[in-house]
C-alpha positions in Angstrom: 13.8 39.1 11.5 12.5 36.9 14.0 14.5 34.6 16.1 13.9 30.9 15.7 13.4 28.7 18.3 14.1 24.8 18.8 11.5 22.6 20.0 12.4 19.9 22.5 10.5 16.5 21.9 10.0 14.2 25.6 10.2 10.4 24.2 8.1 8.2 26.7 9.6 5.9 29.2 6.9 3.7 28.9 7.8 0.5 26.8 5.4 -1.3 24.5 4.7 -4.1 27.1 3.6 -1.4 29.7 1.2 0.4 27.5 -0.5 -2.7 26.7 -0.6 -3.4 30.5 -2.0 0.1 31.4 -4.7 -0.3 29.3 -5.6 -3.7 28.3 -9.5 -2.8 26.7 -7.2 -1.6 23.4 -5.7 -3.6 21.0 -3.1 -3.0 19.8 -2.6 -2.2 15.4 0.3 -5.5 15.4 -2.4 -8.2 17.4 -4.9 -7.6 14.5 -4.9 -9.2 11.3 -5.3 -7.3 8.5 -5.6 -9.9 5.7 -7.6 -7.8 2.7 -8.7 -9.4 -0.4 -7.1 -8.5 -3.5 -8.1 -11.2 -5.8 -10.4 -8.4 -7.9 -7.7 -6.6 -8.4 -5.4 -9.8 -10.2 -8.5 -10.8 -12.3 -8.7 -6.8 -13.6 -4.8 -7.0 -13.6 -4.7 -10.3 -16.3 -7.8 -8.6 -18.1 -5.8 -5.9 -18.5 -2.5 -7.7 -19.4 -4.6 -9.6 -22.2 -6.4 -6.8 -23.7 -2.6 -4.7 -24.1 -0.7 -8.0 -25.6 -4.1 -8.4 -28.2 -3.8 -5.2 -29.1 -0.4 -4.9 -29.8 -0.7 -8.5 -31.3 -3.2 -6.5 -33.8 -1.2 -3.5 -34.1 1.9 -5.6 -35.4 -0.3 -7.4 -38.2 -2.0 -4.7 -39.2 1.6 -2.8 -39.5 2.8 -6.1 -41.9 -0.6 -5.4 -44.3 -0.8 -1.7 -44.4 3.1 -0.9 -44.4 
């Protein structure tokens, strides 16, 4: 069987503030803004929401004249 071995992981001694001096020409993911628009998705959403209640709405009269 063959022996396992353990992999040692080096953390960085560099902090946040010096990788951002060492190489200012990259921006950093947290200095972006990242503001999508989702307002497609809540009109589909309601659509949605409206189309389930009428149809249960229907279901439940129809169950009242056919039971």
């Amino acid at each position: 069987m063959a022996k396992k071995s353990k992999r040692q992981y080096h953390r960085s001694t560099l902090s946040e503030a010096q990788l951002a001096e060492s190489s200012p020409g990259r921006i950093r993911f947290s200095d972006r803004e990242f503001k999508p628009d989702y307002s497609y998705v809540m009109k589909d959403l309601k659509r949605i929401g409206i189309l389930a209640g009428s149809f249960f709405a229907v279901l439940i009269v129809l169950s009242f004249f056919l039971g």
